[in-house]
TORKOL-4160 file (C-alpha; in steps of 0.2 Angstrom, whole numbers, padded with zeros to 4 digits, m for minus):
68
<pt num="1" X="0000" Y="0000" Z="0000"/>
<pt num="2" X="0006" Y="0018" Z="m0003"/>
<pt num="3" X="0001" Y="0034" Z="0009"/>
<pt num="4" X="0005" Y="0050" Z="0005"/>
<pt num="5" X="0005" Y="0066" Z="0016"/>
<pt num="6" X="0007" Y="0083" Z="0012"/>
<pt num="7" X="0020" Y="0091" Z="0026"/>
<pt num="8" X="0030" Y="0106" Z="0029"/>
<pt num="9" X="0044" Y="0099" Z="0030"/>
<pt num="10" X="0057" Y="0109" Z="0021"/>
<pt num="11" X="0076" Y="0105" Z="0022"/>
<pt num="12" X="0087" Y="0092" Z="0018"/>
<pt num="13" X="0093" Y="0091" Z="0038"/>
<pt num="14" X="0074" Y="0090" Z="0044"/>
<pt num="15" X="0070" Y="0075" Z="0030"/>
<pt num="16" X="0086" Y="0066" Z="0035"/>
<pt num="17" X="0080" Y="0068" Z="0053"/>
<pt num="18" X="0063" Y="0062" Z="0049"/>
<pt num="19" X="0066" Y="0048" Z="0041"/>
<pt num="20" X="0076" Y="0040" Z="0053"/>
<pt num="21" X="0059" Y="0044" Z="0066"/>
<pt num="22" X="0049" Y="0036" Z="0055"/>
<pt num="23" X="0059" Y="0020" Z="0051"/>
<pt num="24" X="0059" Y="0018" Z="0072"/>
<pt num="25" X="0040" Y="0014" Z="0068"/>
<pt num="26" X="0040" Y="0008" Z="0050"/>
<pt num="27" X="0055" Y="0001" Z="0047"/>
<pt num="28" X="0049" Y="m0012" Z="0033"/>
<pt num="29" X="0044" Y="0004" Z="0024"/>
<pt num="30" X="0050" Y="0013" Z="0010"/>
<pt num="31" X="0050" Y="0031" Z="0014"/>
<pt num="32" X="0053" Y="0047" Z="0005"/>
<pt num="33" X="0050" Y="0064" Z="0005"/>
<pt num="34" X="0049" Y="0078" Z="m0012"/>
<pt num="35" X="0053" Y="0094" Z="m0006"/>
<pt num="36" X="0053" Y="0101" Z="m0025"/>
<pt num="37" X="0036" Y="0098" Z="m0022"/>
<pt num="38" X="0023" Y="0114" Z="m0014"/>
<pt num="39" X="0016" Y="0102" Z="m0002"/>
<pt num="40" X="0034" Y="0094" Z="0004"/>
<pt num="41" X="0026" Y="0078" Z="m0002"/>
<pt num="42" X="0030" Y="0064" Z="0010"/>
<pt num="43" X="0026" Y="0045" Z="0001"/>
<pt num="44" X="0027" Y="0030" Z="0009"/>
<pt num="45" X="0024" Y="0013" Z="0004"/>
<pt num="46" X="0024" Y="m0005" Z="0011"/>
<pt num="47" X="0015" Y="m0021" Z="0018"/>
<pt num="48" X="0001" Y="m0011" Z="0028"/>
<pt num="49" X="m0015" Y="m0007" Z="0027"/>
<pt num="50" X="m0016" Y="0010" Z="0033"/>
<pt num="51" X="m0001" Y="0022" Z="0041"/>
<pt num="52" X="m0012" Y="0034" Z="0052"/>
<pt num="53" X="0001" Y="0034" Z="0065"/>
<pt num="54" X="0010" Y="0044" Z="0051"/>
<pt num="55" X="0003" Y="0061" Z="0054"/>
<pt num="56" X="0005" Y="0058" Z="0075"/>
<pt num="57" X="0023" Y="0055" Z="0072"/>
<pt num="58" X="0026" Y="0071" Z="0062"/>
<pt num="59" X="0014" Y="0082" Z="0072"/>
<pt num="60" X="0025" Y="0078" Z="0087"/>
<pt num="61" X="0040" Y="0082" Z="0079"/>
<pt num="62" X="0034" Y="0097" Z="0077"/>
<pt num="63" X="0028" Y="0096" Z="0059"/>
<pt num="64" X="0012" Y="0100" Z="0049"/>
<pt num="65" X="0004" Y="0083" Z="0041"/>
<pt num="66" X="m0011" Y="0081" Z="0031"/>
<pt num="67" X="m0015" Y="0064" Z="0024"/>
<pt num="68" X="m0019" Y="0066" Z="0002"/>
């Protein structure tokens, strides 16, 4: 399954730092953020049904989320 989020995250550092977070919970997931795109698109894609802990991760990192 494939999930993306639109996010404001918007440097390379802040990705980098992201993604490592996010593999702690999904780590049998490909993740990947566009930051060339206007909504910072984050995808992520694996073996799941649904990645609504997603958003919660983000927001507590202090990052906008919004599920597309």
């Amino acid at each position: 399954m494939v999930e993306v989020f639109k996010t404001n995250v918007s440097t390379v550092r802040q990705v980098e730092r992201m993604i490592k977070i996010l593999q702690l919970y999904f780590s049998d997931c490909h993740i990947n953020f566009y930051l060339e795109d206007r909504d910072r698109i984050l995808r992520m894609e694996g073996n799941r049904e649904n990645f609504d802990l997603t958003s919660n991760v983000l927001l507590q990192e202090g990052y906008l989320c919004e599920k597309l």
